[in-house]
N, C-alpha and C positions, 0 to 999 in steps of 0.2 A: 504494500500500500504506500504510495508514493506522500512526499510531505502537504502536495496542497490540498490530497483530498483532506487530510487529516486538519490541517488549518480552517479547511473549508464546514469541516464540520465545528471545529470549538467554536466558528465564528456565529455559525447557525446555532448554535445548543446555548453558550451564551448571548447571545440578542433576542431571540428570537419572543422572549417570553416580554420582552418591552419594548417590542415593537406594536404599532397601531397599525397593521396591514391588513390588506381584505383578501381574504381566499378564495379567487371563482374555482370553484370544483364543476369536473364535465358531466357529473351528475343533472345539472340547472335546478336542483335544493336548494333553498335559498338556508340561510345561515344565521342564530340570531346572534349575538354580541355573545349572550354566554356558551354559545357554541366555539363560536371565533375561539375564544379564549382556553375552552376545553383543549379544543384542537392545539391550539399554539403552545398549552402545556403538553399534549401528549406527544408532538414534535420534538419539544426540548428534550423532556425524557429521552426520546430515540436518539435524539441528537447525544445526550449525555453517557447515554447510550453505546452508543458505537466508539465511542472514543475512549468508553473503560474496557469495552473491546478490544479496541485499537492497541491499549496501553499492554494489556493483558499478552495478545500475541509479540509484541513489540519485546516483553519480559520474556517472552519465552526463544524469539531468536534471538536476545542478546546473550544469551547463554551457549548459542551456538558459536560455533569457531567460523569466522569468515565471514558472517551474515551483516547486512548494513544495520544500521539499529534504527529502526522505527522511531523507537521510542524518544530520543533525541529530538522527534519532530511536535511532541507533547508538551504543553504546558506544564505536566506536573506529571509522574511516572510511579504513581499510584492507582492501581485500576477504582479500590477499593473509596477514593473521592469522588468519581466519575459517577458512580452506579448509587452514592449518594446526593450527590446535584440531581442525579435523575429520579431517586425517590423522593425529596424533597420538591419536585416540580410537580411529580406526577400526584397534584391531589383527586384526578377522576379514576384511577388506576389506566388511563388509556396504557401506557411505557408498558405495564403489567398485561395487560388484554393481547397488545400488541407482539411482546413476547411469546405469550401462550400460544397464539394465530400464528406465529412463525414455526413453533412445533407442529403443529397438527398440518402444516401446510407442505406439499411435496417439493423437495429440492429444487426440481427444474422449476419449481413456481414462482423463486427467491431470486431478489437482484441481489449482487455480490455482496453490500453494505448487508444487507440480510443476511447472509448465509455468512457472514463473519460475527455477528452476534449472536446467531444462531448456535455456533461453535462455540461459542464462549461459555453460553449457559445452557447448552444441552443435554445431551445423556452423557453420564459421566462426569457433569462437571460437578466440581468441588466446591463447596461453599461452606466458609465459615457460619454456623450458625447464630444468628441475630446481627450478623453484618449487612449490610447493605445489597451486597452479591447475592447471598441466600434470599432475601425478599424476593427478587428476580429470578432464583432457579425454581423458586417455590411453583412461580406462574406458570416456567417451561414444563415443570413434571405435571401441568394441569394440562395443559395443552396435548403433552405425551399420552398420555392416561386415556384425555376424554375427549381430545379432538377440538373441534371449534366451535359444535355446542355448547361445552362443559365451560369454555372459556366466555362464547357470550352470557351465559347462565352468570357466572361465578364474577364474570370484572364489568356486571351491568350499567354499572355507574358510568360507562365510558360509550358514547353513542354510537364512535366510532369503529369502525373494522379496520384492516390489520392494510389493506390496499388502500381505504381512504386516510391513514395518518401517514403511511409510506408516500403517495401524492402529494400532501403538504410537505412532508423534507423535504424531498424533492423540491419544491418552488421556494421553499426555504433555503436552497444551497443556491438557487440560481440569482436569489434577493444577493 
């Protein structure tokens, strides 16, 4: 992962939440302010998201002999801050819904940014209990388990699906 997407993202996961911008989604649903706002939290999440991702694989080839280091291109080289900024944004659980819908969703479904977060907190992964990471692995083994019912069921509070918050980062990376 090269360093501007990874700029590109801290600059999204950081702003994003205070900014005042309007989201046309290709839906033609009109949106109301406290949607806006859900949405633009559940963005940051992902946004906070990917980059304790980012940190996360970044740590794990600097440990390799030869490999460039990622991580170098991070603001800070703790995953475990990242996946805190993210649950600290995400008060509708969208970041949480949005995870679980990247489990239950088939690989070739996933764009890359996806399926590197996907890896961080999927089967297998480790998480310290009552750290910030486990909050997020919690949602994937819901996801695992029960698919994307169990997920819409379980992170209700979040209006959005796992395509409509990935479409806001997106127009979010390109702001």
């Amino acid at each position: 992962m090269n360093c501007y997407l990874l700029a590109s993202l801290a600059l999204v996961a950081a702003l994003v939440g205070l900014t005042d911008s309007t989201i046309v989604l290709a839906t033609g649903a009109g949106l109301t302010v406290g949607a806006v706002t859900a949405l633009g939290a559940g963005v940051a999440a992902v946004g906070a998201l990917a980059l304790g991702a980012a940190a996360v694989i970044g740590l794990a080839n600097k440990r390799g002999r030869g490999k460039r280091e990622t991580i170098s291109c991070l603001p800070f080289n703790n995953p475990e801050l990242f996946f805190s900024m993210a649950a600290n944004t995400d008060f509708l659980d969208c970041g949480r819904r949005y995870l679980c819908e990247l489990e239950a969703t088939p690989v070739e479904n996933l764009a890359e940014e996806e399926m590197m977060i996907r890896d961080v907190f999927g089967k297998g992964s480790t998480s310290i209990n009552g750290s910030a990471g486990s909050f997020y692995a919690e949602a994937s083994n819901i996801g695992i388990n029960g698919g994307v019912a169990a997920c819409v069921q379980t992170f209700s509070s979040c209006p959005f699906d796992r395509k409509t918050i990935f479409l806001a980062f997106e127009e979010a990376k390109k702001a």
